[in-house]
FINU-13520 format. One record per residue (C-alpha): residue in one letter; x negated, y, z. Coordinates in steps of 0.1 Angstrom, whole numbers, plus 5000, padded with zeros to 4 digits. Layout:
BEGIN
<r rest="A" c1="X" c2="Y" c3="Z"/>
...
***
This chain:
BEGIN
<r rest="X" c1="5000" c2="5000" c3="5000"/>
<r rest="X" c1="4988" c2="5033" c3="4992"/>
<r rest="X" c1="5000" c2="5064" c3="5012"/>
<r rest="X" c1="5016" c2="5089" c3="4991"/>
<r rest="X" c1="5002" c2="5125" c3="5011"/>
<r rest="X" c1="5000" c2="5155" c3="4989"/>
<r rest="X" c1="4973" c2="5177" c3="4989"/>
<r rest="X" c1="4985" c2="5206" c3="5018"/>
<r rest="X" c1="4970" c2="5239" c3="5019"/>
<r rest="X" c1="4956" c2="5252" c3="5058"/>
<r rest="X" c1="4984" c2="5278" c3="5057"/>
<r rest="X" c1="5013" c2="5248" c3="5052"/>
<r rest="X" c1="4997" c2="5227" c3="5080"/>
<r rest="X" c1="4991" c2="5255" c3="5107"/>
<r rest="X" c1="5030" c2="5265" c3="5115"/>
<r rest="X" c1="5035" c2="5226" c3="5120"/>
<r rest="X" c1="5004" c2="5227" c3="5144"/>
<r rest="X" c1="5014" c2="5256" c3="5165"/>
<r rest="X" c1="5049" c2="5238" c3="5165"/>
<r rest="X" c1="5036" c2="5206" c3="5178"/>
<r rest="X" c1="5015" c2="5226" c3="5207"/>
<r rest="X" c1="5043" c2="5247" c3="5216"/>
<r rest="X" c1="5068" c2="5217" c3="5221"/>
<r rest="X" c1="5038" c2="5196" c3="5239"/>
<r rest="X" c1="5038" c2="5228" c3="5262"/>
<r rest="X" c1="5076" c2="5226" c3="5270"/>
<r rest="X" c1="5073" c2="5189" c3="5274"/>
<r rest="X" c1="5049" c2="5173" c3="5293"/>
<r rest="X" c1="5046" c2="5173" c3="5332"/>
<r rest="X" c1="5036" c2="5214" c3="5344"/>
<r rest="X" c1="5006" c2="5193" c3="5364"/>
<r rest="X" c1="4991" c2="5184" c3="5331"/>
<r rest="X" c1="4985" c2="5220" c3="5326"/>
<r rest="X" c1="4966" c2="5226" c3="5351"/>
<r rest="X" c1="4928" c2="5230" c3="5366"/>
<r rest="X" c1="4904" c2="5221" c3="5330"/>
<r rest="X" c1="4934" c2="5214" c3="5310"/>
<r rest="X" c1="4957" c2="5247" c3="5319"/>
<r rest="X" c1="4971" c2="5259" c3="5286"/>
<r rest="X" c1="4959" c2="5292" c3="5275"/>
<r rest="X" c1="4987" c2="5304" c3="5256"/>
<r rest="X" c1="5022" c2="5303" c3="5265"/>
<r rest="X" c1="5047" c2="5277" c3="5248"/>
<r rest="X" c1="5066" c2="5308" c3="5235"/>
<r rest="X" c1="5038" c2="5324" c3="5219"/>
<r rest="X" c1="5028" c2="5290" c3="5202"/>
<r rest="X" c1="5065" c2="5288" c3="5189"/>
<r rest="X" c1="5068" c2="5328" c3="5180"/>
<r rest="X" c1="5034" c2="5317" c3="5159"/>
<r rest="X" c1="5045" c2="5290" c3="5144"/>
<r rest="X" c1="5079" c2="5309" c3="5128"/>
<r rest="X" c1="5058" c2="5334" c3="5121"/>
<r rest="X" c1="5036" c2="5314" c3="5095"/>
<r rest="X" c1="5062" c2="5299" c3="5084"/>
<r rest="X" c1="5079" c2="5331" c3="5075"/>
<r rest="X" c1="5045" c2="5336" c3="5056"/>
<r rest="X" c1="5038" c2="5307" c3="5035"/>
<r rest="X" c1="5076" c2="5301" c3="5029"/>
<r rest="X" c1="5082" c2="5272" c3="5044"/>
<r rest="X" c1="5114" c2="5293" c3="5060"/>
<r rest="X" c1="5134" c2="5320" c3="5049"/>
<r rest="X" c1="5145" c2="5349" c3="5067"/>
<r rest="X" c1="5181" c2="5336" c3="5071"/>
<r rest="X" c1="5169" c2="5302" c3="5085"/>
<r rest="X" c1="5151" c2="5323" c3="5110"/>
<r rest="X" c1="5179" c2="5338" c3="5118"/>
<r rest="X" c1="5202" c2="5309" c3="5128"/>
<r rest="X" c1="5169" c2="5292" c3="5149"/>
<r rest="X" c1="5177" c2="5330" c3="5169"/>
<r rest="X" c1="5207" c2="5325" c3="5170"/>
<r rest="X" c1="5205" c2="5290" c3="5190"/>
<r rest="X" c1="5181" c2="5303" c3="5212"/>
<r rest="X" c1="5205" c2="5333" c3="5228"/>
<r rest="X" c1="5235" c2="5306" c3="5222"/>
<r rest="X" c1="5212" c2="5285" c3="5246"/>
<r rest="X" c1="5199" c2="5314" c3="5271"/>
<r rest="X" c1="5237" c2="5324" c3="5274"/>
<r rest="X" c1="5248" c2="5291" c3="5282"/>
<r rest="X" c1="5217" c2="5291" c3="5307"/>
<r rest="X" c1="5207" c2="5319" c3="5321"/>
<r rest="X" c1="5241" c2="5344" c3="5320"/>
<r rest="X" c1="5267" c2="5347" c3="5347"/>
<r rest="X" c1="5296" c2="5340" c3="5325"/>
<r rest="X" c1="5335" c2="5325" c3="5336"/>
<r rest="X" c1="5331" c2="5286" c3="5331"/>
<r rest="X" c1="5354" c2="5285" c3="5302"/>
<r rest="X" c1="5329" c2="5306" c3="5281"/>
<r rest="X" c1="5301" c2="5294" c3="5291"/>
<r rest="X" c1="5319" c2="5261" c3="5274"/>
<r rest="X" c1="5323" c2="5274" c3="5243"/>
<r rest="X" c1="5288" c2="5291" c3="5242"/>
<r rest="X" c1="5273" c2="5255" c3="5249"/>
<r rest="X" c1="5297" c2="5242" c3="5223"/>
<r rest="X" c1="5283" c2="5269" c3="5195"/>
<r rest="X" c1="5250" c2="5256" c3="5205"/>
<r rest="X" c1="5253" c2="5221" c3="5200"/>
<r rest="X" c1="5272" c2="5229" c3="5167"/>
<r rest="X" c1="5241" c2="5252" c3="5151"/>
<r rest="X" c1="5217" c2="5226" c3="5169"/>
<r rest="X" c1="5231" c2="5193" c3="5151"/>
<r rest="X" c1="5232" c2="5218" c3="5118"/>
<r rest="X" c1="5201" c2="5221" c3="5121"/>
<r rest="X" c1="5186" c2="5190" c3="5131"/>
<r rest="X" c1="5210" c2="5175" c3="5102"/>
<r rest="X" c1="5189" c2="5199" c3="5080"/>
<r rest="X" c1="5227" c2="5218" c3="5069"/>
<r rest="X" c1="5217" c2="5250" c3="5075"/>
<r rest="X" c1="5197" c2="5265" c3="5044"/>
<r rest="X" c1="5165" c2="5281" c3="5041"/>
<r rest="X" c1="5141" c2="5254" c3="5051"/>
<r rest="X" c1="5116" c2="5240" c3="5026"/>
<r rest="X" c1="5098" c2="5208" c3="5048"/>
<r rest="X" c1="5071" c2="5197" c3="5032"/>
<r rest="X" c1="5071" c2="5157" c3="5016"/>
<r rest="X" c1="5044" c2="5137" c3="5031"/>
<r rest="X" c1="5053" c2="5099" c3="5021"/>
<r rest="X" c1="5072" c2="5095" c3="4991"/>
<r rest="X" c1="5096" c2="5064" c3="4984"/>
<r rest="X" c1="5071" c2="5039" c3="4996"/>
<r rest="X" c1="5071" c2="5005" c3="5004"/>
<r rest="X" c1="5049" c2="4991" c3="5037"/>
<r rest="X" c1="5054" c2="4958" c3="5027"/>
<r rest="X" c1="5072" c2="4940" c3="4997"/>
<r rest="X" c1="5098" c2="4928" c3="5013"/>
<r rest="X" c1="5109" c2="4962" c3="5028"/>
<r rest="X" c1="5128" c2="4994" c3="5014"/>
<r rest="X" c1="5114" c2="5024" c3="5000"/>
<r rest="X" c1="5102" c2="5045" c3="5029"/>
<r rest="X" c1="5099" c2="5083" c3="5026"/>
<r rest="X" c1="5092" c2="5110" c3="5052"/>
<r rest="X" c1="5094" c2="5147" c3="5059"/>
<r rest="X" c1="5079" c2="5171" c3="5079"/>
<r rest="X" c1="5109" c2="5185" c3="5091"/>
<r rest="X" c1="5103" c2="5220" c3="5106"/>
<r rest="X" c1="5140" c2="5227" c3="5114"/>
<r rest="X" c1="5147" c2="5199" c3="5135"/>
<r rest="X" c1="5113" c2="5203" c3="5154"/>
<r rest="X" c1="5124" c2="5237" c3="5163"/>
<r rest="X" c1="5157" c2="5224" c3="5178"/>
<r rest="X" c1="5137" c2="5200" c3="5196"/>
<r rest="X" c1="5113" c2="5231" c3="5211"/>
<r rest="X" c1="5140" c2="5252" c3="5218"/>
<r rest="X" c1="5161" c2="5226" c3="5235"/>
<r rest="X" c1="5133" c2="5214" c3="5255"/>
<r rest="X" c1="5124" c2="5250" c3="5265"/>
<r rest="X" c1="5153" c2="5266" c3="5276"/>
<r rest="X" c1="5181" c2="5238" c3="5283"/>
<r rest="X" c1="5166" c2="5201" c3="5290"/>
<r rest="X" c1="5155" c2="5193" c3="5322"/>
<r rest="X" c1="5117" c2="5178" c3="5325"/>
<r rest="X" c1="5094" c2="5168" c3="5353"/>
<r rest="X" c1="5080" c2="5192" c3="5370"/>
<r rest="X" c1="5046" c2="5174" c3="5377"/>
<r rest="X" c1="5028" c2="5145" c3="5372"/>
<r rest="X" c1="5041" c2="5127" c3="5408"/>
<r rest="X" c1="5074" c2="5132" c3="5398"/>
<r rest="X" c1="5068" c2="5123" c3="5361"/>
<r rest="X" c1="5051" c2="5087" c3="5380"/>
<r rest="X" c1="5084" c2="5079" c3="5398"/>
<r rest="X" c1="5105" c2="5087" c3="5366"/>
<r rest="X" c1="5085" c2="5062" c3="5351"/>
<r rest="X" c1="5091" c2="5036" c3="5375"/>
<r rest="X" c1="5131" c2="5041" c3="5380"/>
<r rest="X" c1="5130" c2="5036" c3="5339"/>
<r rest="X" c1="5107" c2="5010" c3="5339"/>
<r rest="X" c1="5134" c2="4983" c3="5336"/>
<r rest="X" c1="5158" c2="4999" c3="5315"/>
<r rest="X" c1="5132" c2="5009" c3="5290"/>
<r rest="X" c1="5118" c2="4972" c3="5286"/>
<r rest="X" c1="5152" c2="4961" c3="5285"/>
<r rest="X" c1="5161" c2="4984" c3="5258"/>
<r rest="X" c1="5128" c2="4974" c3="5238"/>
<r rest="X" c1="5137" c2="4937" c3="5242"/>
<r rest="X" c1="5177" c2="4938" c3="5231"/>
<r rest="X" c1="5171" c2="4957" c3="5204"/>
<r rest="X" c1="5142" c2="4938" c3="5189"/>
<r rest="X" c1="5160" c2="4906" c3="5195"/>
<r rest="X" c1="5192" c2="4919" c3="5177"/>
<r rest="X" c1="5170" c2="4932" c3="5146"/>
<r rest="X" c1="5156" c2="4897" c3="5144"/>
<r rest="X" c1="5191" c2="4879" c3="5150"/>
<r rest="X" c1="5209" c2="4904" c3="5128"/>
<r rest="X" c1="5178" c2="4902" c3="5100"/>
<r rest="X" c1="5177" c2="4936" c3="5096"/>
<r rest="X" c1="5138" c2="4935" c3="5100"/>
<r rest="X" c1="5113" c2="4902" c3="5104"/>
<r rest="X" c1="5079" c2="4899" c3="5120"/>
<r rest="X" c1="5056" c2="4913" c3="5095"/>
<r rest="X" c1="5027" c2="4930" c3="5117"/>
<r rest="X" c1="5009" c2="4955" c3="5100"/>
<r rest="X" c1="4983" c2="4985" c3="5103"/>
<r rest="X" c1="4992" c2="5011" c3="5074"/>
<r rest="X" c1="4972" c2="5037" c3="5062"/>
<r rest="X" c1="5003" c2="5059" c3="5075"/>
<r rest="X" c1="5002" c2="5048" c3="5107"/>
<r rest="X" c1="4988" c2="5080" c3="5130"/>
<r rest="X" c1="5008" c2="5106" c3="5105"/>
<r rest="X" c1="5037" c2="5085" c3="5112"/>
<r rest="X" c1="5030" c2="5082" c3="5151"/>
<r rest="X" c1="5028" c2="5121" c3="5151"/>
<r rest="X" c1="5054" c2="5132" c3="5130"/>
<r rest="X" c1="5081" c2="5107" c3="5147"/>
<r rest="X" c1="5073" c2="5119" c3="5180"/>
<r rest="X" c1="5073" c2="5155" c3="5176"/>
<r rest="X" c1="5102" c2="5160" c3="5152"/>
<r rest="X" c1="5120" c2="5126" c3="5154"/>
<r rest="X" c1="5121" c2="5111" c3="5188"/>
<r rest="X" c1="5113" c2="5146" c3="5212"/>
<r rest="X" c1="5140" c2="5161" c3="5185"/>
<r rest="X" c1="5164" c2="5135" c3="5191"/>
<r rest="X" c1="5163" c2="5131" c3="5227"/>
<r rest="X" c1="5166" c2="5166" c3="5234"/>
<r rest="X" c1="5199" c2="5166" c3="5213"/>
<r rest="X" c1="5217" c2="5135" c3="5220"/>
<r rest="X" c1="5206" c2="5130" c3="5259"/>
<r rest="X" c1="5191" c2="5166" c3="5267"/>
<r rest="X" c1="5221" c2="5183" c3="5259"/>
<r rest="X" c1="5251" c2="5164" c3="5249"/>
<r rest="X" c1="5249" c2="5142" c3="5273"/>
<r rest="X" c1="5234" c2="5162" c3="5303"/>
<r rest="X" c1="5267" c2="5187" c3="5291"/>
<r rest="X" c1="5292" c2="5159" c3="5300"/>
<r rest="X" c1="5271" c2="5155" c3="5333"/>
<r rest="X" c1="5277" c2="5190" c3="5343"/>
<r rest="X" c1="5316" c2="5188" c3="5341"/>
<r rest="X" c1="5321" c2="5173" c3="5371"/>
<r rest="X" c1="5307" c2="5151" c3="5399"/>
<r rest="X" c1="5326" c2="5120" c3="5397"/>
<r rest="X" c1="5311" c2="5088" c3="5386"/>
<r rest="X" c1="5331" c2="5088" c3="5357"/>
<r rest="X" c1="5319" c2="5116" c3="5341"/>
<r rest="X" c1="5282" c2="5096" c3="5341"/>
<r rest="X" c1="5296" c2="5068" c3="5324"/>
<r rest="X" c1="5313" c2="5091" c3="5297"/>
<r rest="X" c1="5280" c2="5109" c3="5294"/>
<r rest="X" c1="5262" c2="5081" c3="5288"/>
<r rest="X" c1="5291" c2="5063" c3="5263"/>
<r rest="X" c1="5296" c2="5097" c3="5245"/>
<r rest="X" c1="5258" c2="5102" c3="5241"/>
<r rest="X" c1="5251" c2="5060" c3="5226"/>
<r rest="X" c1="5283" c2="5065" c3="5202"/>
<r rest="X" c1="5275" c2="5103" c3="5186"/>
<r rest="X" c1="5238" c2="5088" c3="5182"/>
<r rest="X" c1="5250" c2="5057" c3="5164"/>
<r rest="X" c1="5270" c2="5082" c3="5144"/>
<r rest="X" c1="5242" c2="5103" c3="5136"/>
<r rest="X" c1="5227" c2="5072" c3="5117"/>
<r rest="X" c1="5255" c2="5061" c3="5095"/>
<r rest="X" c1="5235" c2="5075" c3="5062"/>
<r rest="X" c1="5214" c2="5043" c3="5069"/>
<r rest="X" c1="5245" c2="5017" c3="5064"/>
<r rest="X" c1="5270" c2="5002" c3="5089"/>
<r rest="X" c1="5246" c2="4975" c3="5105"/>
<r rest="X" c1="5223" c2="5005" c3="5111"/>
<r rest="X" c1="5240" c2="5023" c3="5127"/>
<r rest="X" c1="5252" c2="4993" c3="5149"/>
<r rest="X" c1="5217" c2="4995" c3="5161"/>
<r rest="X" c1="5213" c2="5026" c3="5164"/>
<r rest="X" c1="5241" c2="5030" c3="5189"/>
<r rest="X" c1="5227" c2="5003" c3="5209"/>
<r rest="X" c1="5190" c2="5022" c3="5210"/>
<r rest="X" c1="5216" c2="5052" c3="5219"/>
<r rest="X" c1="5226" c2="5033" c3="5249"/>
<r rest="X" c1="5200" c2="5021" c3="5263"/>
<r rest="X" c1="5181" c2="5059" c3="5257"/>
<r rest="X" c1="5205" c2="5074" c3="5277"/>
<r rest="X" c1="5207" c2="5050" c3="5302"/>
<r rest="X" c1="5168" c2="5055" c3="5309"/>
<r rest="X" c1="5180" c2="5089" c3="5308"/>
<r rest="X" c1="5203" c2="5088" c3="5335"/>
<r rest="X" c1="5179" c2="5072" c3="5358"/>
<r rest="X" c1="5166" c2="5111" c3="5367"/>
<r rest="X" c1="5183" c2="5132" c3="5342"/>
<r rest="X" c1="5152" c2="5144" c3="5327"/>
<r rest="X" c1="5136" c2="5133" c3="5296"/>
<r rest="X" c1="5104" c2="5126" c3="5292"/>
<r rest="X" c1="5114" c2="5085" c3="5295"/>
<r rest="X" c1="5138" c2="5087" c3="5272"/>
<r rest="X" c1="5115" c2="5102" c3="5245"/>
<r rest="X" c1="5086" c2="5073" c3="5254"/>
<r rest="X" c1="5111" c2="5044" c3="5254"/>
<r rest="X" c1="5122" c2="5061" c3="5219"/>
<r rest="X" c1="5085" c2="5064" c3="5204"/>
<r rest="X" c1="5073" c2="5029" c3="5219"/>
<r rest="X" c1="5107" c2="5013" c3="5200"/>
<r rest="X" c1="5101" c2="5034" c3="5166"/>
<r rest="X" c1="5064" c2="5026" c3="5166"/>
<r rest="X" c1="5072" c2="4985" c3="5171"/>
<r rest="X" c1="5092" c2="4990" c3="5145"/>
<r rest="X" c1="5068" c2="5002" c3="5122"/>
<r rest="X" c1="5035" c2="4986" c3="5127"/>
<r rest="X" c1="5048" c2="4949" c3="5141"/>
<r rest="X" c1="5085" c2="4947" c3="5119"/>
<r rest="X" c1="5096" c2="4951" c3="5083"/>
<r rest="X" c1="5098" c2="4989" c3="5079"/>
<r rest="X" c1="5125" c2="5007" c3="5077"/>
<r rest="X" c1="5147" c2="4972" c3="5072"/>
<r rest="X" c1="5143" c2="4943" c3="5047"/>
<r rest="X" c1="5156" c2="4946" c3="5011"/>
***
């Protein structure tokens, strides 16, 4: 197999490498930032940067700009103002509308640049083809920065990781077993020439991207209603089905899966609400996927 990555010019690569930085900023454990490895520059500042190139070498348009401003007062209003419940509702609402535009690439003015085109990993495997997708890595910044909930060190990061730890592998296990039973991939382990582009873009604008929508602010959303246990279970439900949803471009079967990854993501979610676990159990499952399993399915 030979990876299909155009040539890209400094200027195209640097908004997606400011993008990348800002969203590690907003994500990781605040401890990580500290002593020797304390960020210099703000996760703000690295986001303000990255729209800014992007502005520059076109890789957005002003209007697209626009609409990613637009989500971020939606969120800070739904956040950070004093408003009667009933409008901070409907400001969340907006916000998850122009987020899942967004993330679904519906809103225009983004040009995301090709980096694998239509090709096959192994010969028994669809075409596979993959975008940088600048749009829905800003949704995942933006929702990570001023709306999902996160660790706030590296202790509490620790005991996240052990409350998930069984959920996670659970989640790993069902869902390779069902791809196998339900032949939608085989055991075909692999080491393509793709392999650390596809680890970095599926993390930062897939799985971070993902998680941030579907469990950092649908489902945390449906938490916040109300206190009784039955508004976790409905978060949770609510959260597997939209995701499943989200995947039906890829077939029925996918998206059978994918709302049984959806569970189990927002179960390991709602061992502590935040979700830097989620995103992990997410990226381990995707990159299995890839480099041990047919990818993206069998023919």
């Amino acid at each position: 197999m030979t990876t299909v990555v155009p040539e890209l010019q400094l200027l195209q690569i640097l908004p997606y490498m400011f993008l990348c930085a800002a969203i590690t900023a907003a994500w990781l454990p605040k401890m990580i930032w500290t002593g020797p490895f304390k960020i210099l520059v703000p996760g703000h500042l690295l986001a303000i940067f990255a729209g800014v190139l992007a502005l520059t070498v076109g890789l957005i348009l002003p209007t697209a700009a626009a609409v990613l401003l637009i989500l971020a007062l939606l969120l800070w209003v739904t956040v950070k103002v004093s408003l009667p419940f009933p409008l901070r509702v409907f400001a969340g609402a907006l916000a998850l509308f122009v987020a899942l535009m967004l993330a679904m690439h519906k809103v225009p003015g983004f040009h995301n640049i090709l980096l694998l085109d239509k090709i096959r990993l192994t010969d028994d495997a669809l075409p596979f083809t993959l975008y940088a997708n600048f749009d829905k890595g800003m949704v995942a910044y933006l929702l990570l920065r001023m709306f999902c909930q996160r660790a706030s060190s590296f202790k509490e990061f620790i005991v996240d990781g052990k409350r998930s730890a069984v959920p996670a592998i659970m989640t790993l296990t069902v869902l390779i077993a069902l791809g196998l039973v339900t032949q939608f991939f085989r055991f075909h382990p692999k080491l393509p020439e793709a392999t650390l582009l596809f680890m970095a873009v599926n993390l930062f604008f897939t799985c971070v991207a993902e998680e941030a929508f579907f469990r950092g602010l649908i489902q945390e959303l449906i938490y916040r209603l109300g206190n009784k246990p039955v508004f976790g279970y409905l978060a949770i439900l609510v959260s597997a089905i939209l995701f499943g949803l989200a995947h039906l471009g890829g077939g029925i079967q996918y998206a059978a899966l994918a709302t049984v990854a959806g569970l189990g993501y927002a179960i390991v979610y709602h061992q502590s609400r935040r979700l830097e676990w989620a995103i992990l159990t997410h990226a381990a499952f995707n990159l299995c996927h890839f480099v041990l399993f047919t990818y993206p399915r069998l023919v």
